[in-house]
Structure formats: C-alpha cells, structure tokens
N, C-alpha and C positions, 0 to 999 in steps of 0.2 A: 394851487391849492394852499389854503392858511391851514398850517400846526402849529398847535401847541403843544408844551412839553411839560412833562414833570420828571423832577432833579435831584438830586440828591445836596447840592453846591453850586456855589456861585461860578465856580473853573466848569463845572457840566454844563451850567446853562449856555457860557461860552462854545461850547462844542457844539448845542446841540443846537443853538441858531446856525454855526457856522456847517453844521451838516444841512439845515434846511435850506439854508441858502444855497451852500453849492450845489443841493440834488434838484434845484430849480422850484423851490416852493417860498412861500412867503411865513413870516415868522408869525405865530401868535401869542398869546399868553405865557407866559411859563411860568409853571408851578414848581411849589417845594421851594427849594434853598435851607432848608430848614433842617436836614440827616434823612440817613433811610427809615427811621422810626416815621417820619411823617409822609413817606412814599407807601411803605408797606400799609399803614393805617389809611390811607387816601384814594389806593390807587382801583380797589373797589367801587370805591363812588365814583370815581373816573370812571370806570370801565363801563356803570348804569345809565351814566349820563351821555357816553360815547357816540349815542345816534345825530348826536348835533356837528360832530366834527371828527378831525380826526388829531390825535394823538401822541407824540414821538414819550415812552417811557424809558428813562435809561437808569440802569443800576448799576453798582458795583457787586461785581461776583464776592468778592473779599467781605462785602459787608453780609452778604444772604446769611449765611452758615447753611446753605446747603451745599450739598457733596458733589455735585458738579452743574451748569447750568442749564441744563432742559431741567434740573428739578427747584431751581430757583424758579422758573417761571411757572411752574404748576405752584409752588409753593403760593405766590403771589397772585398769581392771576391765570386759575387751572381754564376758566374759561372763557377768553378775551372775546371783546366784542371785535369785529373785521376793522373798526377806525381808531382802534388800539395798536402803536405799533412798538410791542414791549421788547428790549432791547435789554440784556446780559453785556456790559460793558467787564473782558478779558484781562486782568485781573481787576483794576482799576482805572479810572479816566486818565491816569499819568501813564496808563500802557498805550495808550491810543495817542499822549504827545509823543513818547519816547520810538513809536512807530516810524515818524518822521525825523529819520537818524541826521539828515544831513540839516535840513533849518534848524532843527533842535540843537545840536551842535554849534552854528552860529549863532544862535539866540543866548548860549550858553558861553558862549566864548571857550571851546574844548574843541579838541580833535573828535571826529566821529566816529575813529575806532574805539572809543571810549564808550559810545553806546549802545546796549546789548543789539545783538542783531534779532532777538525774539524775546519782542521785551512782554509778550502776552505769559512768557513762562517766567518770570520774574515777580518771584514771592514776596518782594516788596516797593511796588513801582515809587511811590512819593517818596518813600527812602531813596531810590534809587537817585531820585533829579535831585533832593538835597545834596548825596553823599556828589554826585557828577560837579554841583553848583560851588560845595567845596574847591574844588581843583581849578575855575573857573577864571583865567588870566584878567577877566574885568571883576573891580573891587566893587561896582553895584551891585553884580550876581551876588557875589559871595556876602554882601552885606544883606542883601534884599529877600535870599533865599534861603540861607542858612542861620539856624538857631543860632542863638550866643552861647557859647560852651555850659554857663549855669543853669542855662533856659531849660525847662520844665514842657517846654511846646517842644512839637516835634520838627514844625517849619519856620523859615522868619517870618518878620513882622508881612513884607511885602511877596510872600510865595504866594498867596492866589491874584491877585491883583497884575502882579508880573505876567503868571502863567496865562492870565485872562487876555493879554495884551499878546500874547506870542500865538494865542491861538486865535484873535482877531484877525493879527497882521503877519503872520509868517507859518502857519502853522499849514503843509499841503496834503489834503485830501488822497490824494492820488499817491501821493510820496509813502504817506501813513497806511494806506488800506494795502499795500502790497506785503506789510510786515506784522497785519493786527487783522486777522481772520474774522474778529467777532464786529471789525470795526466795518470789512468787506461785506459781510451781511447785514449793515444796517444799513447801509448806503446803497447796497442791490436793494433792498427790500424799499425803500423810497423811490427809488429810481425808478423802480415798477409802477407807484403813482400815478406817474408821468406819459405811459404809454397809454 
C-alpha cells in the first residue's frame, strides 16, 4: 500500500518514511515540513480528500496545547476519515529516537545509562538529545548538535540533519516501540494494513 504523510519537520518526515517502510508499505508524498500551524490548518483538507489514499498524520503532543492526546485528535480531526491514520507522537518525535536507548547511545557517542529509560514522560525530549549531545565523547556530536553558548537557537547548526541520518541508518523500530507506547500504536495500527 503507498502512504503519504503529513509533518510537522524534516526529522518527522524521516520517521515517518522509516515507519512506512519497515511496517511493509511503500512511501508517498509527504506533506508539511513547514510547523504544526500548517498540519492543524491542512489537516482537514486532507482528511476531505482522503478517499483517494491513505494517510500517515504525525503530531507532536508538546505542540497541541491540548491537555492530553485523545483530545488532541478530536481537537484536530474529531472526525477522521478510515485512510487517515492520525498519530499523537508522545511528547515529541525526539521521544520516539530517545526510545531507542542503545543505537541512540552509539549514534551519540554516550553511555546508554545516560538515556532516560521513559523517555515518552520526558518534559523536554529535544532538550534532552542536546543536553545528552553535550557530554558526547565525539567532537562532531557536540559541535553538530549543540548550540554555541551565545546562540539564540535552541539546537546546532547540523541537529536535524544529523538526527535525519540516525533515524535513516540506525535508528531500530523494534528497539524504540518497546520504550514509546504512542510509538507501539502507530506501528500496530499500520501493521493492521497489511493483514
């Protein structure tokens, strides 16, 4: 089956081909890249248009402002069409790399007691991989992922770019859904597809 997705960023779009691929489906278009401001305004016409295909929608809980997520998805899309498959990503998409304690870890150059064991309850995941990227025994990490102390931004220059690269080529499925609940039900819910 060909899906397409809409995104919130260029590190989701990553994800979200690398879940369609491994739950045996082939990639399609992917929308967004552009903030949740253009998911939440979009994702309507998506959902009108939906009879032609089906759908992978991923969001960041952190970004809804709703108060937990089954009222993010009513918020967004109370009434999904069946080739919608709207996804509440737990807190953020860097909960779902930080799931995968052990590659993340080597990608990172850190010990993997270093990374939370439930990183879906982790109030700030992208802080999290900065502040980890900091401590990072290889100086490309810490240069590539980590602000300059003056810096005004919250990540370095090369944190999605990096992260796009770790969840291409290192980043396991199976490893991550055992630690990211919201990451287990997107991946069951694809998987079903398939049957």
């Amino acid at each position: 089956m060909i899906i397409d997705a809409l995104v919130e960023g260029m590190i989701d779009e990553a994800v979200a081909r690398k879940i369609i691929l491994t739950t045996g489906h082939a990639i399609g278009t992917c929308y967004g890249k552009r903030g949740i401001g253009y998911v939440r305004d979009k994702v309507k016409l998506f959902n009108r248009s939906a009879a032609r295909g089906t759908m992978l929608v991923l969001v960041d809980f952190m970004d809804t402002s709703a108060e937990c997520p089954p009222e993010a998805v009513s918020l967004y899309l109370p009434h999904p069409h069946p080739n919608i498959i709207f996804r509440v990503v737990v807190a953020e998409i860097e909960s779902w790399l930080l799931a995968d304690r052990f590659n993340l870890a080597n990608f990172l150059c850190i010990s993997q007691t270093r990374i939370p064991t439930s990183p879906e309850q982790v109030s700030d995941p992208k802080q999290s991989v900065v502040n980890l990227a900091r401590g990072s025994r290889c100086k490309h990490i810490r240069e590539g992922l980590v602000p300059p102390p003056d810096a005004t931004i919250s990540v370095g220059k090369l944190y999605a770019s990096e992260l796009m690269l770790f969840v291409r080529d290192q980043w396991d499925l199976q490893n991550a859904r055992r630690n990211a609940p919201s990451l287990d039900r997107c991946l069951n819910r694809l998987e079903m597809l398939r049957r």
